[in-house]
C-alpha positions as CSV (number, residue, x, y, z in Angstrom):
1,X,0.0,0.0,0.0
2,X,2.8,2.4,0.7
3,X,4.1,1.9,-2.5
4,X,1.0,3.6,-4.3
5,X,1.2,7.0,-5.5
6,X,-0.3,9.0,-7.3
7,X,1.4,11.7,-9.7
8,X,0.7,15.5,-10.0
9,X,-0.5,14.6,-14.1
10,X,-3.0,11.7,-12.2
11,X,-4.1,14.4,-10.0
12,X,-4.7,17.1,-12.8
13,X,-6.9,14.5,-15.2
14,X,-8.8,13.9,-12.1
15,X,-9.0,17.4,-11.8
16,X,-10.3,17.6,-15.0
17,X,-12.9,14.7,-14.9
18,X,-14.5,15.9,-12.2
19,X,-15.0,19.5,-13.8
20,X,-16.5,17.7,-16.5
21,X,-18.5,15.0,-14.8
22,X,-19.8,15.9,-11.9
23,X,-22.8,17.2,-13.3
24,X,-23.1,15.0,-16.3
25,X,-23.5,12.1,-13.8
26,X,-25.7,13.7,-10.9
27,X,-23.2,13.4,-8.2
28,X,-24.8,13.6,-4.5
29,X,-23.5,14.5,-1.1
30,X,-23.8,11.1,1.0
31,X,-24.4,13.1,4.0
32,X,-28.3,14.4,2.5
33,X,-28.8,12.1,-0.6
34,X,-28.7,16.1,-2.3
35,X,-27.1,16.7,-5.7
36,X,-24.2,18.2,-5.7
37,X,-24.2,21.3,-8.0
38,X,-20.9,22.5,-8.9
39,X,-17.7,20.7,-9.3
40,X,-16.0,23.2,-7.1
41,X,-18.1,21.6,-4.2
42,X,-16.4,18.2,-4.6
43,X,-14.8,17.1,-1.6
44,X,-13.3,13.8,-1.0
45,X,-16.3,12.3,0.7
46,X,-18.3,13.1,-2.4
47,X,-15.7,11.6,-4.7
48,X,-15.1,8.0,-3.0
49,X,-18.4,7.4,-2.7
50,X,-19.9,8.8,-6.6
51,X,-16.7,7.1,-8.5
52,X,-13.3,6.6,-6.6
53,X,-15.5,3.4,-4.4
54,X,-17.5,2.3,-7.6
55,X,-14.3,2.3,-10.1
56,X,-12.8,0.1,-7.9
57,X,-15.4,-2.4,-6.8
58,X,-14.9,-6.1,-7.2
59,X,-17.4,-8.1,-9.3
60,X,-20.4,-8.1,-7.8
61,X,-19.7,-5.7,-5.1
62,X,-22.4,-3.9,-3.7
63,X,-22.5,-0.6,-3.6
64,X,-25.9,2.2,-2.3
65,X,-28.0,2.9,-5.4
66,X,-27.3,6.7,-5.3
67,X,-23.4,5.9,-5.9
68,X,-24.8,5.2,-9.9
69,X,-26.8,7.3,-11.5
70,X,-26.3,6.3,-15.0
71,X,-25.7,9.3,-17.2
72,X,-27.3,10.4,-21.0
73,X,-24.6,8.8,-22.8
74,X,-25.2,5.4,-21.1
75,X,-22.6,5.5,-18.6
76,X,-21.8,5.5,-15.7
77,X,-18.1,6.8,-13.5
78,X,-15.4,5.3,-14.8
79,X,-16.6,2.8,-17.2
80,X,-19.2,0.6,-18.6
81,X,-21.4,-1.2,-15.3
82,X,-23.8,-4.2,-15.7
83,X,-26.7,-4.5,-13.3
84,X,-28.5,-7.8,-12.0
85,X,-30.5,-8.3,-9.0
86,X,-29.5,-10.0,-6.5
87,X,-31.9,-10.6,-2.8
88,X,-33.9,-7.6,-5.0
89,X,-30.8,-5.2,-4.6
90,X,-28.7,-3.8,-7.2
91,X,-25.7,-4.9,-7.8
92,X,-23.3,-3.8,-10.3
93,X,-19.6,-5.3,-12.2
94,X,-17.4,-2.8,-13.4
95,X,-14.6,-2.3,-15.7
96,X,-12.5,0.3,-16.6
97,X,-14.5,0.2,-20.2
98,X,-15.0,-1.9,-22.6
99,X,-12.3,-4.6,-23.2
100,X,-11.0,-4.3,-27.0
101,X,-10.7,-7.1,-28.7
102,X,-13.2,-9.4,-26.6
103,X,-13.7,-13.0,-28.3
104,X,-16.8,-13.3,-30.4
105,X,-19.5,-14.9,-28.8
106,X,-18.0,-15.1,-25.1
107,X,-20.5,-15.6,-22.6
108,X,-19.2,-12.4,-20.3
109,X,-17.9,-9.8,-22.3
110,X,-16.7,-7.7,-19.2
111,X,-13.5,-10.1,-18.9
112,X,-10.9,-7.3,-17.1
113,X,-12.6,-6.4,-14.1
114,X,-10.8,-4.6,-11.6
115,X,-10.3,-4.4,-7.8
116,X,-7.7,-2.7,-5.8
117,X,-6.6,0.9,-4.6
118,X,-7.4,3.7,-7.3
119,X,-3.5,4.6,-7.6
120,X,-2.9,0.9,-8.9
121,X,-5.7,1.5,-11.3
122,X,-4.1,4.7,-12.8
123,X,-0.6,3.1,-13.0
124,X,-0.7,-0.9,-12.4
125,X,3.4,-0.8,-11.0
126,X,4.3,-0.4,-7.5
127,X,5.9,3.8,-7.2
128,X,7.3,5.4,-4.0
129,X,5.9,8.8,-3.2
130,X,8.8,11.6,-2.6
131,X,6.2,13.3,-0.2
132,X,3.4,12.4,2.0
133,X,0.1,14.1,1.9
134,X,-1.9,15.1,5.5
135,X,-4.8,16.4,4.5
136,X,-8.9,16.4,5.6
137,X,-11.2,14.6,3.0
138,X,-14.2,17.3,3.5
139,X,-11.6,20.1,1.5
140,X,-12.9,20.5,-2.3
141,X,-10.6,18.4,-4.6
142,X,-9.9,21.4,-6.8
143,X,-8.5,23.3,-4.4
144,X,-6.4,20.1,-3.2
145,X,-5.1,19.8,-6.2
146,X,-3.7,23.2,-6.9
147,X,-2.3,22.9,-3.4
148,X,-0.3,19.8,-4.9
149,X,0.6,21.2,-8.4
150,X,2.5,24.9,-5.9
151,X,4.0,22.6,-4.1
152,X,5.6,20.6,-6.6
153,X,6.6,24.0,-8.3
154,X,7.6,25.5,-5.2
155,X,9.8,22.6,-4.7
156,X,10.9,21.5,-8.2
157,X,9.3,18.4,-8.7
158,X,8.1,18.0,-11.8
159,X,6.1,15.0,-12.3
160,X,5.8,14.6,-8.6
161,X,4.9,11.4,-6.7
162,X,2.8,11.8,-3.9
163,X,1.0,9.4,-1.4
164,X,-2.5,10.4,-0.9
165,X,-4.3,7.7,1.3
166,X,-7.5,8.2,-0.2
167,X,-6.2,6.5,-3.7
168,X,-3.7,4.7,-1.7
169,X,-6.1,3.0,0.4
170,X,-8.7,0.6,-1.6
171,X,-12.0,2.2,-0.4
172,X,-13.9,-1.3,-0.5
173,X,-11.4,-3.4,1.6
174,X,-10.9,-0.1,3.8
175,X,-10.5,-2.2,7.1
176,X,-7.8,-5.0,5.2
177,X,-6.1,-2.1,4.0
178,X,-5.5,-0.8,7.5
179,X,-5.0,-4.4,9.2
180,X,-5.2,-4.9,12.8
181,X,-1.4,-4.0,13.7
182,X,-2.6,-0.1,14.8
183,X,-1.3,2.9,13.6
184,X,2.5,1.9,13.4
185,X,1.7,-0.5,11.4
186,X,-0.7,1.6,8.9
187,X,-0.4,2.0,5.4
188,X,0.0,6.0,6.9
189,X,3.0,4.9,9.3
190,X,4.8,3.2,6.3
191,X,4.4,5.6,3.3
192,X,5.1,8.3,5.6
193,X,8.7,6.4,6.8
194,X,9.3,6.4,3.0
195,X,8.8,9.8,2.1
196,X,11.5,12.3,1.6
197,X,9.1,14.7,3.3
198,X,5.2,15.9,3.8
199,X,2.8,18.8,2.6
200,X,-0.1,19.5,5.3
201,X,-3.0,20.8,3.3
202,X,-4.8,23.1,5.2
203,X,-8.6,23.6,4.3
204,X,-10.4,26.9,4.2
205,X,-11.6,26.3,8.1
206,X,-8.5,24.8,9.6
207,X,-10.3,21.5,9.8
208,X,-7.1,19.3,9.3
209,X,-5.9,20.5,12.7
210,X,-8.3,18.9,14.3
211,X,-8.6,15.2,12.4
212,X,-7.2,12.5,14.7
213,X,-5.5,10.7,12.3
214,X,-3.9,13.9,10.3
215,X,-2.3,14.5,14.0
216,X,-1.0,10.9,14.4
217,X,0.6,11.9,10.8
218,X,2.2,15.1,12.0
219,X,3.5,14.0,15.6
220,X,5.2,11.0,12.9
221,X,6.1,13.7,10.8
222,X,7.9,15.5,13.3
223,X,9.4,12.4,14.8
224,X,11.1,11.5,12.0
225,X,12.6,14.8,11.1
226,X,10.6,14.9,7.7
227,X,10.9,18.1,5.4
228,X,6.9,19.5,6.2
229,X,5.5,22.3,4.1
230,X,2.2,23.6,4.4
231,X,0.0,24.6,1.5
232,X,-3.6,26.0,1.1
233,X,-5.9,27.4,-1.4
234,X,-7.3,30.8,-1.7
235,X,-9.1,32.2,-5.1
236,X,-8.0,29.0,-7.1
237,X,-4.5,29.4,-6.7
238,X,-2.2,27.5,-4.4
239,X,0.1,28.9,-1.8
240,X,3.0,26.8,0.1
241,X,4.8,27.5,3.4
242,X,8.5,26.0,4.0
243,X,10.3,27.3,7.0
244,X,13.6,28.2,4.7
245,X,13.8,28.8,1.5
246,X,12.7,26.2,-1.5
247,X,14.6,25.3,-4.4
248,X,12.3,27.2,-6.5
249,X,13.4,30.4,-4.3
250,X,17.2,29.3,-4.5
251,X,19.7,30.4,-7.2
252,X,20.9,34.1,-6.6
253,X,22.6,33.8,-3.1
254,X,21.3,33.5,0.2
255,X,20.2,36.8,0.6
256,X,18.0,36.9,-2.9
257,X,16.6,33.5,-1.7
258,X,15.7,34.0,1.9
259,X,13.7,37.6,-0.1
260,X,12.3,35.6,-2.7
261,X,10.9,32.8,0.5
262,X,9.6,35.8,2.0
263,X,7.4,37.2,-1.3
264,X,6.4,34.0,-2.7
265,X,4.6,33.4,1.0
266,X,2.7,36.9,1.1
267,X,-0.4,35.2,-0.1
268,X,-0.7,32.9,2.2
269,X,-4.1,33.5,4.6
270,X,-3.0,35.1,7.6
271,X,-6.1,33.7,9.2
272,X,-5.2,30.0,8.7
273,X,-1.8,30.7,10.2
274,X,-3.2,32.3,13.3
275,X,-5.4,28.5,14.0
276,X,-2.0,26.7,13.3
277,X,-0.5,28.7,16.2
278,X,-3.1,27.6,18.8
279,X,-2.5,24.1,17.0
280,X,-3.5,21.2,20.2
281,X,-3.1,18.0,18.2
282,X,-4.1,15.8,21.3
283,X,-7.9,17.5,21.0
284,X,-8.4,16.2,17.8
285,X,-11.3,13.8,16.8
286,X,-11.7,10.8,14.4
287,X,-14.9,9.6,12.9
288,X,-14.5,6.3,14.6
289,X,-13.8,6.9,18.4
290,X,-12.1,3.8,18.6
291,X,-9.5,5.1,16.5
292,X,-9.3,8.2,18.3
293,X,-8.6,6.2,21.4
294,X,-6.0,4.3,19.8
295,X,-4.1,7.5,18.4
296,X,-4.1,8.9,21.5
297,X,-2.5,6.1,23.4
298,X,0.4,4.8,20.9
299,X,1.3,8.4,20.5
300,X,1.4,8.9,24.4
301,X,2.7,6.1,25.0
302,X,5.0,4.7,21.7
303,X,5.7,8.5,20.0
304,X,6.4,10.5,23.2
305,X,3.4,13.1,22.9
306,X,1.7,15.5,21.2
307,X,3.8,18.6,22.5
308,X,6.5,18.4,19.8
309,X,4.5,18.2,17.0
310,X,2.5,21.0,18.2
311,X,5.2,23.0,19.0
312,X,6.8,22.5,15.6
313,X,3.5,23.2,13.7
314,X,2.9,26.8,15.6
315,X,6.3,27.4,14.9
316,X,6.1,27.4,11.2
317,X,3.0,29.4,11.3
318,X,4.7,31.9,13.7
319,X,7.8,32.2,11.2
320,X,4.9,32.7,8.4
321,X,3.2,35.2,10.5
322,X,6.2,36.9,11.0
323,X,7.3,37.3,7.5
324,X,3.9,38.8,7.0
325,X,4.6,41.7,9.2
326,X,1.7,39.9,11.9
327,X,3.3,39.5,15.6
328,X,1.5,39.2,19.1
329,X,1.5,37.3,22.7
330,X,0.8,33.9,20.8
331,X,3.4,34.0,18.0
332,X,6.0,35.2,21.1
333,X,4.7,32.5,22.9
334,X,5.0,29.7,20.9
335,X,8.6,30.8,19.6
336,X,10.3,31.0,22.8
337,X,8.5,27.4,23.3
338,X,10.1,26.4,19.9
339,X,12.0,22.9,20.5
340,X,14.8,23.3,17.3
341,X,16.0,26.7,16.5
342,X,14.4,28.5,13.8
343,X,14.7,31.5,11.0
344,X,12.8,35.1,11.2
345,X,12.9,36.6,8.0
346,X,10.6,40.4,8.4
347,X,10.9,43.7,9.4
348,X,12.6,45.3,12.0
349,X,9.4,47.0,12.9
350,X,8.0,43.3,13.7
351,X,10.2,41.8,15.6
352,X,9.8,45.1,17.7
353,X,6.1,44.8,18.5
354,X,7.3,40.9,18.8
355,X,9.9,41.8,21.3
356,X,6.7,44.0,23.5
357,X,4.7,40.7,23.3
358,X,7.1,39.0,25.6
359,X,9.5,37.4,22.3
360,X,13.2,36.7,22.8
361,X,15.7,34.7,20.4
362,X,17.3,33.0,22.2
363,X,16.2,29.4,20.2
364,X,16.9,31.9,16.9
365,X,19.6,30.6,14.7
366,X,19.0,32.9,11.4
367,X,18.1,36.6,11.4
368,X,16.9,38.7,8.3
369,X,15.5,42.0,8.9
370,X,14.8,45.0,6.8
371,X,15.6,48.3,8.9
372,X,13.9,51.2,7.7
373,X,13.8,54.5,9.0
374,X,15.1,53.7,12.0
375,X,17.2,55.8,14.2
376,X,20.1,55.3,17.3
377,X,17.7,54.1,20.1
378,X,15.6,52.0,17.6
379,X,19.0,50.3,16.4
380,X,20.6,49.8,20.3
381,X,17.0,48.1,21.2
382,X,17.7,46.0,18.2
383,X,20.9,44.9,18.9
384,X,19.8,43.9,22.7
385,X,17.4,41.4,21.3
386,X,20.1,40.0,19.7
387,X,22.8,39.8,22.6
388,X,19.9,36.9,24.2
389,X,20.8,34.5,20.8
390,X,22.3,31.8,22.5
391,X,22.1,29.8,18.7
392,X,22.2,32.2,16.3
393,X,24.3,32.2,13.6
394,X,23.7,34.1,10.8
395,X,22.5,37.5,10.9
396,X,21.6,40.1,8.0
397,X,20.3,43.6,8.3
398,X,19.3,46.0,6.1
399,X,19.4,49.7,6.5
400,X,17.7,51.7,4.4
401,X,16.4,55.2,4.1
402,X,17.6,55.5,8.0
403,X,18.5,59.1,7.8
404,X,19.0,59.2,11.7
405,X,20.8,56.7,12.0
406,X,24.9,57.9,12.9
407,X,27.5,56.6,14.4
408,X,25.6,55.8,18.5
409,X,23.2,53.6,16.9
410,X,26.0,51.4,15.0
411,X,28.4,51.6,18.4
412,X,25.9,50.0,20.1
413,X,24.9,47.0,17.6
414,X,28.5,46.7,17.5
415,X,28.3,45.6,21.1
416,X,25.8,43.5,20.9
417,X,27.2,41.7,18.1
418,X,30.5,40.8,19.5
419,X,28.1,39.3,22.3
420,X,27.4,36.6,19.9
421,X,29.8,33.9,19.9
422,X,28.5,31.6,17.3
423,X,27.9,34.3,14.4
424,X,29.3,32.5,11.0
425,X,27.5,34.3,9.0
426,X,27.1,38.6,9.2
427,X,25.5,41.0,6.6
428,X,25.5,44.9,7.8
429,X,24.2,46.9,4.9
430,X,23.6,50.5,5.4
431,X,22.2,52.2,1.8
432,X,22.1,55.9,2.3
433,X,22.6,56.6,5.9
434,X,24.2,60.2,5.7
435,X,24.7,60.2,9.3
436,X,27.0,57.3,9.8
437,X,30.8,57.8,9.6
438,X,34.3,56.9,10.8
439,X,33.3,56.6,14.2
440,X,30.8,53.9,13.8
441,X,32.9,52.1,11.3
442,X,35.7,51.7,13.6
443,X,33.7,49.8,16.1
444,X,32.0,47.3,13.5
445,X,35.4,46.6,12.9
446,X,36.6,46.0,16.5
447,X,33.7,43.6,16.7
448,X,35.3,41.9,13.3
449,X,38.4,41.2,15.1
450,X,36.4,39.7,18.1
451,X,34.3,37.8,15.7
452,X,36.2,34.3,16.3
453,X,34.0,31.9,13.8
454,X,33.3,34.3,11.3
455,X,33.1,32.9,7.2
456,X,30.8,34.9,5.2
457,X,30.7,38.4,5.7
458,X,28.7,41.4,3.3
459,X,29.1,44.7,4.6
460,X,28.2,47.9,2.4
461,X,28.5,51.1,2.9
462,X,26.3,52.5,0.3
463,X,26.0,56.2,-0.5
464,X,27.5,56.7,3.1
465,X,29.2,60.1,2.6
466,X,30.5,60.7,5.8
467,X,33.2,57.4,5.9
468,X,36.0,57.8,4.8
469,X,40.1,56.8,5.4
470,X,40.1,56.4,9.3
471,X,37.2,54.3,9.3
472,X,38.0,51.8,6.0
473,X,41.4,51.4,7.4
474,X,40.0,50.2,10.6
475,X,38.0,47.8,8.9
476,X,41.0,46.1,7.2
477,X,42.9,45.7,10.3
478,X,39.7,43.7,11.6
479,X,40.2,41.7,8.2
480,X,43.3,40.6,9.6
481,X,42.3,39.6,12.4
482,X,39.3,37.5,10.8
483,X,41.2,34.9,10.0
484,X,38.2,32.4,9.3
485,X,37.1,33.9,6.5
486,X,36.3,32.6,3.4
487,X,33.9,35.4,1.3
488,X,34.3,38.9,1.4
489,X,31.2,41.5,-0.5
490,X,32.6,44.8,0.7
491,X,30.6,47.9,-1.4
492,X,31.8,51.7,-1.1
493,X,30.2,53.0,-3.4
494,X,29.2,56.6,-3.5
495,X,31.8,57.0,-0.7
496,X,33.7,60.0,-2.0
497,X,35.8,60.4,0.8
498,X,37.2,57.0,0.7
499,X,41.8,57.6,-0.5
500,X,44.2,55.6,-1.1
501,X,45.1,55.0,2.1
502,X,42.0,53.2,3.0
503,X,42.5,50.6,0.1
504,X,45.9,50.7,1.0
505,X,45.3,49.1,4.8
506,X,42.1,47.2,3.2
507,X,44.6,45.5,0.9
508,X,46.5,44.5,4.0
509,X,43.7,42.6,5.3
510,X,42.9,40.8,2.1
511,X,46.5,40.0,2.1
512,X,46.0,38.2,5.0
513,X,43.2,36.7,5.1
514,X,42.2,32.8,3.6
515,X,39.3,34.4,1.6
516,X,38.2,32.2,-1.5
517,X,35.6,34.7,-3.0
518,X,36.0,38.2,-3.1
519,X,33.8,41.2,-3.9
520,X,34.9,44.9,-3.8
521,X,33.0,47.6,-5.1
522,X,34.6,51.2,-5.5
523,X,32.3,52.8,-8.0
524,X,32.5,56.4,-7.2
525,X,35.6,56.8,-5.3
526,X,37.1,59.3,-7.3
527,X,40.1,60.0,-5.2
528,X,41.7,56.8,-5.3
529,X,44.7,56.6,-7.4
530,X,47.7,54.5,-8.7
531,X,48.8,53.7,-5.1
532,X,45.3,51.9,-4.4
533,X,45.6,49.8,-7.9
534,X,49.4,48.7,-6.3
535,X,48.1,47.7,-3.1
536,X,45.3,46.0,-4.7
537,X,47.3,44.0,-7.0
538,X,49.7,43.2,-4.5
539,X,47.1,41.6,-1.9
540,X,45.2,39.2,-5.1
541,X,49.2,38.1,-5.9
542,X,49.2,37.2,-1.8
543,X,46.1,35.9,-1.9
544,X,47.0,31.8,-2.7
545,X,43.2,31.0,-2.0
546,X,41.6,33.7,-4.1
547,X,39.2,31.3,-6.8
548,X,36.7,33.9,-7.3
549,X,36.9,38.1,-7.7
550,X,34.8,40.8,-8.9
551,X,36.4,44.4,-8.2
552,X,34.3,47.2,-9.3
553,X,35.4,50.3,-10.9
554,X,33.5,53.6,-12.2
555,X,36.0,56.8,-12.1
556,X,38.0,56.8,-15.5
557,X,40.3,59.1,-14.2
558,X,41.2,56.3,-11.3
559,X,40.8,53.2,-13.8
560,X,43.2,54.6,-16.0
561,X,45.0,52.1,-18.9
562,X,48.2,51.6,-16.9
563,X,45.9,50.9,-13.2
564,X,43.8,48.4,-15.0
565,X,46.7,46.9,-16.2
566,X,48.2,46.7,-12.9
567,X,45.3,44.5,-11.3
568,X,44.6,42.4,-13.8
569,X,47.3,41.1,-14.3
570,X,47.6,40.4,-10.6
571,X,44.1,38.8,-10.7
572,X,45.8,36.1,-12.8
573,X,43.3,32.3,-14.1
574,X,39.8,31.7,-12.6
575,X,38.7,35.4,-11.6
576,X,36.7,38.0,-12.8
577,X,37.6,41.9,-13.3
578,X,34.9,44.2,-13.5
579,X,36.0,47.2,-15.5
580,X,34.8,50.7,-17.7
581,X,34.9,50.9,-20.6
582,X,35.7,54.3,-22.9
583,X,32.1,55.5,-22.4
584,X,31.7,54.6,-18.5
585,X,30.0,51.8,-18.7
586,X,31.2,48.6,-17.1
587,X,31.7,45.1,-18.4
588,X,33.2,42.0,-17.3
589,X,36.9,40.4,-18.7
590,X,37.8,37.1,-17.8
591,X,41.3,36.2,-17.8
């Protein structure tokens, strides 16, 4: 059974069929015997009983009369059905159509009849699902199956395989199918321990929450360390959640991809993140109470509780809600509960109304905030939260447009950041703040000597008019002293204050340091000179582990025939120069 999935082309036909279908063969709700009167209403109650069950029937097997309602053009779902009476029921025989080439004269022409799970009817091989499908069968199967097709695209699948227990499961030998071994030993239990990871459909109302059985598939889920993302519908289009970036979001750099996981999840219903938050798996209900019972009792005592899984679901919709500039007392709450360390991608301005709802990172391990507008006490608050991050790592803030921020603001995160032991990872990017100079500088760069475990480091200084030598040569005696490091993006542009002397005591550090990758933009420093291009070329001939280097350029008058010269041939095989031409415009030579 756990071998039966279902593709995203399977699902998309089905799609289809029941679009066309529904209506052509009188579907009805088998709650109220009522018709059902769009397609868009057709859940998966409605579908096992009107054509999934029927389809795949044994001979002979009885099914309610309402199942059938033979349509115009004589048939009925899924095939070709002969009736007889039986005990004055009906009964009916199905096959999938019918059988070319039957011999003439045969006394049963319906000679491939079918029984099993509706997966082996699509595709009659055995196929392991990459993911595992929790889900609630009242959700319409239209909006399931968009839910499917994003998260295949969201995570690069292509003809995914997925296990969906409804056409996994043969609806008439339901209770076989599930055998008397309990949950562990479920058709659930065993697809799931084969999956590479899970989607949890979440319905319009938040149903799947509360289903017994979709919580004995999310505590497993979480047990077993599974890959979970969490899709919806809204408006016919699909929307998927993963807790860091997908491979559909991957492919520019970090940076680009943790942006491009933060806009691809703005559609995503705030609403139906705010029930996952207050998720309580262990109050769930089944439509059999005996199986409630037994869920509740191998999880409590087999799978250690309900608390991690609950924990791990509110986390991922407290990440969500985060990204979506939403924070209060129950997204604080159940981050600071958070078992495994988790990302914040958002807004400085939301983890600041976080941080007033009682939220502290101290269970943090990545941190990506855009800073706007925000001034010295704004930027010292920030940097406080921060000092608590007992497991973070990786931090990257962006300034931008923070016209009061100077020199007090960046002392103080410069504190705080040297308070963090395990930082690997640092981006500081301060576009246009007019008020930040040499002072401030200096002390980021005290905190990059201090910075033990540093590797990747981005720091720009955009447009920043105020630094100039004292500060940039500062920074490249805390290169020196970062002897971890492996990548380098270091941006002046715009700074027009920036000499030679700067570059000169910047070289000095690149000189030093093991750095494989190397980025250096100087666009606009029109004061640099001949001396600069030396020291330059002298720190890439020094630099044995240099693979990678783009240096940008933009002054003529510095980037003169016999400086260019100087540096490229210093940059030697493997690198990249990035240089003006004639008319100012830059291009890229490879030597």
């Amino acid at each position: 059974t756990e071998l039966r999935a279902i593709s995203i082309t399977d699902l998309v036909r089905l799609s289809k069929f029941i679009t066309e279908k529904c209506a052509t063969y009188g579907w009805v709700d088998p709650r109220n015997n009522e018709v059902i009167d769009s397609a868009k209403e057709v859940n998966l109650y409605n579908l096992v009983y009107n054509f999934v069950g029927p389809v795949t029937a044994p001979v002979g097997h009885e099914v309610a009369e309402e199942a059938l309602v033979i349509g115009l053009d004589g048939e009925v779902p899924g095939g070709v059905a002969q009736e007889e009476q039986h005990d004055g029921r009906r009964r009916f025989r199905y096959v999938r159509g019918v059988p070319p080439g039957a011999k003439k004269g045969a006394s049963d022409p319906f000679v491939r009849t079918f029984s099993g799970s509706f997966a082996e009817l699509l595709f009659n091989r055995e196929r392991a699902a990459a993911y595992f499908v929790s889900h609630w069968w009242g959700e319409p199967v239209l909006d399931f199956v968009v839910c499917i097709q994003e998260h295949a695209k969201v995570h690069k699948l292509g003809e995914g395989l997925y296990w969906v227990c409804a056409y996994a499961n043969s609806q008439t030998h339901i209770a076989d199918e599930l055998g008397e071994g309990g949950p562990l030993e479920s058709p659930f239990f065993k697809a799931l321990q084969r999956a590479e990871g899970a989607v949890l459909v979440v319905d319009a109302t938040s149903t799947v929450t509360t289903r017994m059985w979709c919580g004995f598939e999310n505590v497993v889920i979480n047990r077993q360390g599974k890959d979970l993302a969490v899709a919806t519908a809204a408006g016919g289009c699909g929307h998927v959640l993963t807790i860091a970036p997908a491979p559909a979001d991957q492919g520019y750099g970090d940076t680009m991809a943790r942006e491009l996981h933060t806009q691809r999840q703005q559609g995503f219903p705030a609403d139906r993140l705010g029930k996952a938050v207050q998720t309580r798996l262990e109050e769930a209900v089944a439509s059999n109470p005996e199986d409630e019972k037994m869920i509740v009792d191998v999880v409590k005592d087999r799978l250690g509780g309900f608390d991690h899984a609950n924990a791990g679901l509110r986390v991922l919709a407290s990440v969500s809600l985060f990204g979506l500039e939403i924070a209060d007392s129950a997204t604080a709450k159940a981050l600071n509960e958070a078992p495994e360390p988790y990302e914040l991608f958002g807004t400085a301005k939301t983890l600041n109304t976080a941080t007033m709802c009682g939220l502290r990172l101290h269970m943090c391990n990545a941190l990506c905030l855009i800073c706007e507008k925000l001034g010295d006490t704004e930027v010292e608050a920030l940097g406080r939260g921060l000092e608590v991050g007992q497991v973070l790592t990786n931090v990257q803030l962006f300034f931008q447009g923070c016209n009061k921020l100077g020199d007090t603001g960046v002392q103080a995160l410069s504190r705080s950041l040297e308070a963090v032991k395990g930082l690997t990872t640092l981006t500081l990017q301060f576009q246009t703040c007019p008020k930040l100079g040499n002072t401030g500088v200096e002390a980021l760069s005290r905190g990059l000597a201090a910075a033990n475990n540093l590797t990747k480091l981005d720091l720009t200084f955009r447009d920043c008019k105020k630094l100039g030598d004292p500060g940039v040569v500062a920074l490249g005696h805390g290169l020196e002293a970062a002897k971890d490091l492996t990548r380098l993006v270091m941006s002046f542009s715009g700074c027009d204050k920036l000499g030679d002397a700067g570059v000169v005591a910047l070289s000095r550090g690149l000189a030093a340091s093991k750095l494989s990758c190397l980025q250096l933009d100087l666009r606009g420093c029109r004061r640099l000179g001949t001396t600069a291009a030396e020291s330059l070329s002298q720190a890439l001939e020094a630099s044995v582990y240099l693979r990678s280097m783009q240096i940008f350029f933009c002054d003529r008058h510095f980037f003169a025939d016999e400086n260019r010269g100087i540096v490229m041939e210093a940059a030697g095989e493997l690198r990249s120069i990035v240089v003006p031409k004639a008319s100012g415009r830059d291009v890229c030579s490879l030597q």
